[in-house]
KEBA-181822 format. One record per residue (C-alpha): x, y, z. Coordinates in steps of 0.02 Angstrom, whole numbers, padded with zeros to 5 digits, always signed. Example, Ala and Ser with C-alpha at 12.3 -4.5 7.8 and 13.67 -1.06 7.14 Angstrom:
residues 2
+00615-00225+00390+00684-00053+00357
***
This chain:
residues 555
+04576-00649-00248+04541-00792-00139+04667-00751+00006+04562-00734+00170+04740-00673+00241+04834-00524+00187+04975-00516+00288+05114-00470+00315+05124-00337+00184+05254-00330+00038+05262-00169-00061+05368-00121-00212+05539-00041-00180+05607+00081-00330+05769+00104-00380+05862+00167-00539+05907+00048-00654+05775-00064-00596+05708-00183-00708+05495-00182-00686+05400-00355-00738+05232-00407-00739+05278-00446-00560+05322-00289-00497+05158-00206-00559+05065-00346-00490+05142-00330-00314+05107-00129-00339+04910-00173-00359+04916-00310-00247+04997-00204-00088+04878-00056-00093+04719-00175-00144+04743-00273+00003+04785-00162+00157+04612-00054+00097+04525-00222+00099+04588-00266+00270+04511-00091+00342+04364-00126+00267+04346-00299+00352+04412-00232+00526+04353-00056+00530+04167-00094+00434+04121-00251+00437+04020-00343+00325+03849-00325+00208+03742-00190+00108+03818-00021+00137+03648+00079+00037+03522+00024-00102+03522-00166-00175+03331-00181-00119+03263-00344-00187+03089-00310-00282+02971-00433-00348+02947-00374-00524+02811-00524-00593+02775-00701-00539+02925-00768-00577+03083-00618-00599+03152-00490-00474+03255-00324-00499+03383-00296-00399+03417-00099-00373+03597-00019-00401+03707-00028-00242+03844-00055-00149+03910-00182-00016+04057-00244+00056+04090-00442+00084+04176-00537+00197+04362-00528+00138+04342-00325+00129+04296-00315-00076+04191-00168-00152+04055-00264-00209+03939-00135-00340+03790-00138-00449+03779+00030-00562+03627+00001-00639+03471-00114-00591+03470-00255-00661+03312-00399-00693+03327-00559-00668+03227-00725-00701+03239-00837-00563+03219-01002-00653+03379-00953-00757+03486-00909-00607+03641-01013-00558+03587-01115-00406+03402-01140-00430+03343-01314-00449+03186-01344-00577+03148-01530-00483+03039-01426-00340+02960-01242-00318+02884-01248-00167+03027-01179-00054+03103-01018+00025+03260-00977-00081+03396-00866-00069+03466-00700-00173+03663-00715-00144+03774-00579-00208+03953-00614-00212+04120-00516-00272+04166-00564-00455+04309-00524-00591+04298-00511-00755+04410-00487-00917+04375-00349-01019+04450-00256-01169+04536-00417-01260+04689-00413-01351+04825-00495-01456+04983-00506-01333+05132-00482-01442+05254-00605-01327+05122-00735-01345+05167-00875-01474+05016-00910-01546+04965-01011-01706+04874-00875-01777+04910-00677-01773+04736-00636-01757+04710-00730-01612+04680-00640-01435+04771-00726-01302+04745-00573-01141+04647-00428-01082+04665-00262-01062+04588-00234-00910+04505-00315-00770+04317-00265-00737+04278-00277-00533+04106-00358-00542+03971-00448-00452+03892-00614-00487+03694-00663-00421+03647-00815-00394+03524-00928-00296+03546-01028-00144+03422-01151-00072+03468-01183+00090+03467-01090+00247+03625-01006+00307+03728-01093+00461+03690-00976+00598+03885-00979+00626+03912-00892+00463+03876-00707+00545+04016-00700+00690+03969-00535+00775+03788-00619+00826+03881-00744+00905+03942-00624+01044+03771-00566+01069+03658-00721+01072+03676-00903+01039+03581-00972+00904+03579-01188+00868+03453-01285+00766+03331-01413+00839+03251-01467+00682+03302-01425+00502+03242-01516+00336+03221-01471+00150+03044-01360+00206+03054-01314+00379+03190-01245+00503+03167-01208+00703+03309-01116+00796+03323-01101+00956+03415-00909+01043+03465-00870+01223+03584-00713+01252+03773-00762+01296+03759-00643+01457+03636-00602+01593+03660-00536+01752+03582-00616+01904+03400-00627+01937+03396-00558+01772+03235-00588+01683+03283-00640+01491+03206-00711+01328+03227-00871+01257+03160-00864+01072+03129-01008+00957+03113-00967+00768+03018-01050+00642+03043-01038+00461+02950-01132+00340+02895-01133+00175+02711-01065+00123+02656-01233+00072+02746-01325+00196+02619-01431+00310+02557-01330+00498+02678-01356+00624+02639-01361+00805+02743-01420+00948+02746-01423+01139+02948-01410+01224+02969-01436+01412+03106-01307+01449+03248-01392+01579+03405-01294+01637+03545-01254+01743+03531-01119+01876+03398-01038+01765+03204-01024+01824+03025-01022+01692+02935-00865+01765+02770-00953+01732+02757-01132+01655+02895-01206+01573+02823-01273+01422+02823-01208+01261+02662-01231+01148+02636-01174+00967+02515-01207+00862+02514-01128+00699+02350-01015+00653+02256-01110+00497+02185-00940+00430+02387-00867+00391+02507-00907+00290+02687-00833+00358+02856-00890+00313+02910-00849+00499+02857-00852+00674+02929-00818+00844+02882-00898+01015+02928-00806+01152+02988-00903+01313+03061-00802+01499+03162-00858+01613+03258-00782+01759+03447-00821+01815+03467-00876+01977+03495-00735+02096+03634-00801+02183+03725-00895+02045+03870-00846+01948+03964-00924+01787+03894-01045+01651+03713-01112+01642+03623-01187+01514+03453-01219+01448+03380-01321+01305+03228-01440+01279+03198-01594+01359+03203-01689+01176+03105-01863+01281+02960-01734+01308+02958-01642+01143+02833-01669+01023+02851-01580+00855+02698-01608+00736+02726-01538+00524+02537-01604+00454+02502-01784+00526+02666-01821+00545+02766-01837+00742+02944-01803+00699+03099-01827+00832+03229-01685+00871+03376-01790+00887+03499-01644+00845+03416-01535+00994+03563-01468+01112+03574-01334+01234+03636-01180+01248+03751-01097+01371+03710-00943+01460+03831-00849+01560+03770-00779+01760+03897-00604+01780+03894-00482+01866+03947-00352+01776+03869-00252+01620+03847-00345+01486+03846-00227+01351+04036-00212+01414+04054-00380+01402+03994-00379+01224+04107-00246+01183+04260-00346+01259+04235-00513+01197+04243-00400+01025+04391-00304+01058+04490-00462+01124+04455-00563+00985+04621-00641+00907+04655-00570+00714+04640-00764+00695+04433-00754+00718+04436-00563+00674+04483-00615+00462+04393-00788+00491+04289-00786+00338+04222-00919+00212+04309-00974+00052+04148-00930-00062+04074-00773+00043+03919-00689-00006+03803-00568+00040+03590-00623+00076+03511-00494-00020+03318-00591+00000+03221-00737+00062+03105-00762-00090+02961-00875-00050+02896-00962-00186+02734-01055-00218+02707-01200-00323+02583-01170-00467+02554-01344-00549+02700-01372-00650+02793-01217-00633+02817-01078-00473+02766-00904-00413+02831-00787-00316+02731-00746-00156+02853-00642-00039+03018-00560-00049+03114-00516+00139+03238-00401+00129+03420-00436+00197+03339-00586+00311+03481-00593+00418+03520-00390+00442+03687-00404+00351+03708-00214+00339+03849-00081+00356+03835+00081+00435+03950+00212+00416+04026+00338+00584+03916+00478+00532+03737+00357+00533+03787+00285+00712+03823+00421+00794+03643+00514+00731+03548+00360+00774+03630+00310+00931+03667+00502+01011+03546+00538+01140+03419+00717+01132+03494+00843+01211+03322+00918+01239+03282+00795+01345+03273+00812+01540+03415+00797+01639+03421+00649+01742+03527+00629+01916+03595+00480+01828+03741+00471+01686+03704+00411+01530+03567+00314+01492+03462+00239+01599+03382+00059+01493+03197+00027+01561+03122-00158+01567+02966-00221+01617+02872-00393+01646+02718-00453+01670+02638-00578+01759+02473-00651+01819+02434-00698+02008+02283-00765+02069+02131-00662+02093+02117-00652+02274+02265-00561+02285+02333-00338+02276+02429-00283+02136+02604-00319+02166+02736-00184+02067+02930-00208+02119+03039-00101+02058+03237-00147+02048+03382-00025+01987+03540-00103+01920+03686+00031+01944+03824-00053+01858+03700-00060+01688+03604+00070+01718+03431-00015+01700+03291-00004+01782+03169-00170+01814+02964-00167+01826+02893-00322+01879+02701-00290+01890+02592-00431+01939+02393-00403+01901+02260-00534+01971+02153-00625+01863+01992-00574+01891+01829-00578+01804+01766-00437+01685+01588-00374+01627+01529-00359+01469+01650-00368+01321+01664-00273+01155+01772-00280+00997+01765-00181+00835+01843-00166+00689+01807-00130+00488+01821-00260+00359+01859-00201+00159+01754-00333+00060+01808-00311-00137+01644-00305-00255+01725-00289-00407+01701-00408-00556+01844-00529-00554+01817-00570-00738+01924-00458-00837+01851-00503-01004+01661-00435-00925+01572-00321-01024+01561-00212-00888+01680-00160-00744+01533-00120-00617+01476-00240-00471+01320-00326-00523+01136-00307-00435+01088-00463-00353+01268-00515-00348+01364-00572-00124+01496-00531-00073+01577-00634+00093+01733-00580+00163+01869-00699+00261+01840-00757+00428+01867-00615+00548+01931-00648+00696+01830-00545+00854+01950-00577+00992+01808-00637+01114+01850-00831+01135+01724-00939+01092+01557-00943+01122+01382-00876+01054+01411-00659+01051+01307-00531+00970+01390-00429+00818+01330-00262+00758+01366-00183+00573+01360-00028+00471+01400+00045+00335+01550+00172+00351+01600+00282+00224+01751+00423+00212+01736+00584+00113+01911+00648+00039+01846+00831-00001+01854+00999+00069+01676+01059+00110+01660+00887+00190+01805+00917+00312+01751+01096+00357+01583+01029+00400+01650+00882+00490+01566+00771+00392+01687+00658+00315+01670+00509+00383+01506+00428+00410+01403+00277+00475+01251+00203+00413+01166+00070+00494+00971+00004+00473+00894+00051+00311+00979+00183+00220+00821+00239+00122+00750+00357+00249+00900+00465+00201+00860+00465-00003+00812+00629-00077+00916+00711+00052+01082+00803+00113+01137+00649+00203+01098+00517+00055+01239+00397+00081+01360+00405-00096+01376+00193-00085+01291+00069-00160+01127-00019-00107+01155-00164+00013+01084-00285+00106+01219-00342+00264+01214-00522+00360+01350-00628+00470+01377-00791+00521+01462-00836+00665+01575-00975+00707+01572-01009+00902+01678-01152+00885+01819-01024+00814+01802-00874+00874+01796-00789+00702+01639-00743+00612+01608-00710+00413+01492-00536+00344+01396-00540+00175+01357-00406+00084+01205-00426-00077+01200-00298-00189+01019-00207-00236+01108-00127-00402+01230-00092-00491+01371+00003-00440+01535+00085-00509+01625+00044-00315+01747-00067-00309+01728-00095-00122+01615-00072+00047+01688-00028+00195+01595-00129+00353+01625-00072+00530+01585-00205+00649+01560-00228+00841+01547-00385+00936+01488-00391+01107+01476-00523+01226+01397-00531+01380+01500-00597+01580+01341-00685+01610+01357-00793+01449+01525-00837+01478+01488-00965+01638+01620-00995+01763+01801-01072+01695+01770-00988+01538+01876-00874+01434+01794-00721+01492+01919-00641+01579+02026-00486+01590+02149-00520+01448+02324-00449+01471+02405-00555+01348+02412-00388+01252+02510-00337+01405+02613-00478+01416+02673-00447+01230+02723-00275+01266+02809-00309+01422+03005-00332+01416+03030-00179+01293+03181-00068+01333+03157+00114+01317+03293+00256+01334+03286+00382+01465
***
């Protein structure tokens, strides 16, 4: 059925005498099929009601895992049984280029089944079947390779605005602002990357401009991103704050003269940037979501593609010479799900051991942070919206210089033989080790880093005697012969450090032999006030503050 309108209903009237066609039983499926379709599409909604995960069985297959779903015209969409699946023999994907993000679609399907002669068919041959028995409600997988139209999911519409500023074959930035804000509000205005893993680095630099809408610090936007990581997605975070005294429509976008977008070498323009409208009310604006749902016309409400489908994954692929791999599978990447009365009202329903507060309902806390120069107090305002029932934290902290520095962490570096066909599976004497490029989270500059050796004992006398975990630094052979003989291997420990980068490297040389398949090296780097020299980077960092601020938490 590819109606994406089911009314007005027609259903089958009886009578005696009545002569009953193919038409009549038809209309009987046909009545019933589509009223419980139309529920589902008002009443549910669309995407993966439970299972259908998306696992990455080899390089180049998945398995999808028995399921069910619902799509966008209201159709039982289920899998009974998992079921593998090559992606290079998949309808949709393209053998002319593999390095690309592509996309596991499942869609409603029909199918024939039981096939028989009809006896009011006049065919040649008496043998031959001309209809089926019975019609098999099934599913169809397939690939698409390119990015959904943010317009395709309707309900995040009346949340948040979404447009694209730059979209090709590889790389995709989007651009979100929330439809409503109240005034003086402080709000997020997020641009999304996506990218394929062997798509060049991107970096750009946006000067925010907008109506009635304020940057709380600078208005540009820089990203630049890391060389060390390969991610198919990243998120720069951007805040603004309505105008206190403004009410109705406001906008902000990019100023596209004064954008410069970078993929490798390359400058590239954003001639399809536009802005996006924010609305200044007064009112609460989780009401205002729940209205501009509830007044929808049953127009917009059944508005649904021709063709729908569900996004079970985003499988990133690399290219491997002449053929592909598969490097990372994302589960529903744009949170297509169903949740039934029962689920909502568990995970929304607040603890009734909680406190009581001399408010109603729940009270929504946010918090932001920002820096103000050093020669001046701690400022902390705090604001209390009654109408939404949210409280506001604005803390300011000075910048201000800081003593002397220290990071840690522990670094895993493998030692076992990556030759599979080696006579033996041990690590070899004589053999180094060097891990990645660590990054200490000091800036850059000259710093001192510290190792040792830490090891973790999983049994029970261990525990009792608190013993379990231990940390060997220096020479480890004043300890041989004794109770607190380390159980590693024999080695040797050096780093080299990268001022330039911030990041440093450790090396480990085996002395022997070993049946370990890893060493576990805790690490400190320390870095003196005095060596950092005026201007530097050596101050109090509260960019770790600054990423936690704006969370919401229930009270």
């Amino acid at each position: 059925m590819k109606k994406t309108r089911y009314y007005p209903f027609e259903r089958n009237r009886y009578f005696y005498g009545k002569l009953l066609t193919v038409r009549d039983f038809e209309s009987e499926q046909k009545y019933f099929n589509d009223k419980r379709r139309l529920m589902n599409r008002l009443l549910h909604g669309t995407g993966v009601i439970t299972g259908l995960q998306v696992i990455a069985v080899d390089d180049k297959s998945v398995s999808v895992e028995m399921g069910a779903a619902i799509d966008a015209l209201g159709r039982e969409i289920i899998i009974p049984s998992p079921v593998t699946l090559k992606l290079s023999m998949m309808q949709g994907f393209s053998n002319n280029e593999y390095a690309k993000n592509v996309y596991l679609c499942l869609a409603y399907d029909e199918k024939g089944k039981e096939p028989v002669h009809s006896v009011a068919n006049a065919a040649v041959r008496s043998d031959e079947i001309s209809e089926y028995n019975r019609m098999l409600e099934s599913y169809k997988l397939f690939i698409r390779e390119e990015a959904p139209d943010p317009s395709v999911f309707p309900i995040e519409s009346i949340i948040e605005q979404t447009s694209v500023l730059y979209q090709d074959g590889h790389i995709r930035i989007l651009q979100r602002t929330p439809r409503y804000v109240n005034p003086g509000q402080l709000f997020d205005v997020t641009f999304v990357i996506e990218k394929t893993l062997q798509a060049a680095k991107i970096s750009f630099e946006f000067e925010l401009v907008g109506q009635q809408l304020q940057a709380e610090h600078d208005a540009k936007v820089t990203f630049n991103e890391p060389q060390e990581r390969q991610e198919t997605e990243y998120e720069v975070t951007v805040k603004l704050r309505a105008d206190s005294s403004s009410r109705g429509k406001a906008t902000v976008g990019i100023r596209q003269d004064h954008a410069v977008l970078r993929i490798g070498d390359k400058q590239v323009s954003l001639s399809s940037a536009r802005a996006n409208e924010v609305m200044i009310m007064a009112g609460a604006v989780d009401k205002q979501w729940v209205d501009d749902f509830v007044n929808r016309s049953l127009e917009d409400s059944l508005d649904s593609p021709s063709d729908p489908c569900i996004y079970l994954a985003r499988i990133s692929l690399l290219q491997m010479g002449p053929t592909y791999m598969i490097e990372k599978v994302d589960q529903v990447p744009f949170n297509e799900y169903v949740y039934n009365a029962s689920a909502l009202h568990k995970l929304k329903s607040k603890d009734s051991s909680a406190p009581a507060t001399p408010f109603s309902g729940s009270i929504t806390a946010r918090s932001s942070l920002r820096k103000i120069a050093g020669n001046q107090e701690p400022e902390l305002n705090v604001t209390f919206n009654k109408d939404k029932g949210e409280l506001n934290f604005d803390l300011g902290l000075p910048e201000v210089q800081s003593g002397d520095q220290v990071r840690t962490g522990v670094v895993e570096i493998p030692i076992a033989s990556l030759n599979k066909f080696a006579a033996s599976p041990f690590g070899r004497g004589g053999k180094s080790y060097v891990s990645a490029e660590i990054e200490h989270g000091l800036g850059r500059g000259s710093l001192f880093i510290y190792t040792g050796i830490e090891e973790i004992n999983e049994d029970y006398i261990s525990d009792i005697l608190s013993s379990s975990e231990r940390l060997y630094s220096g020479s480890t052979d004043v300890f041989k012969g004794s109770e607190h003989e380390p159980s590693g291997p024999d080695v040797k420990i050096g780093t080299v450090l990268y001022p330039q980068k911030g990041t440093f490297r450790i090396g480990v040389r085996l002395q022997q032999p070993t049946e370990a398949t890893q060493i576990n090296i805790r690490w400190w780097a320390f870095k003196k006030a005095t060596e950092s020299g005026a201007g530097s980077d050596d101050t109090v960092d509260i960019s770790s503050l600054e990423a936690a601020s704006g969370r919401e938490e229930q009270a």
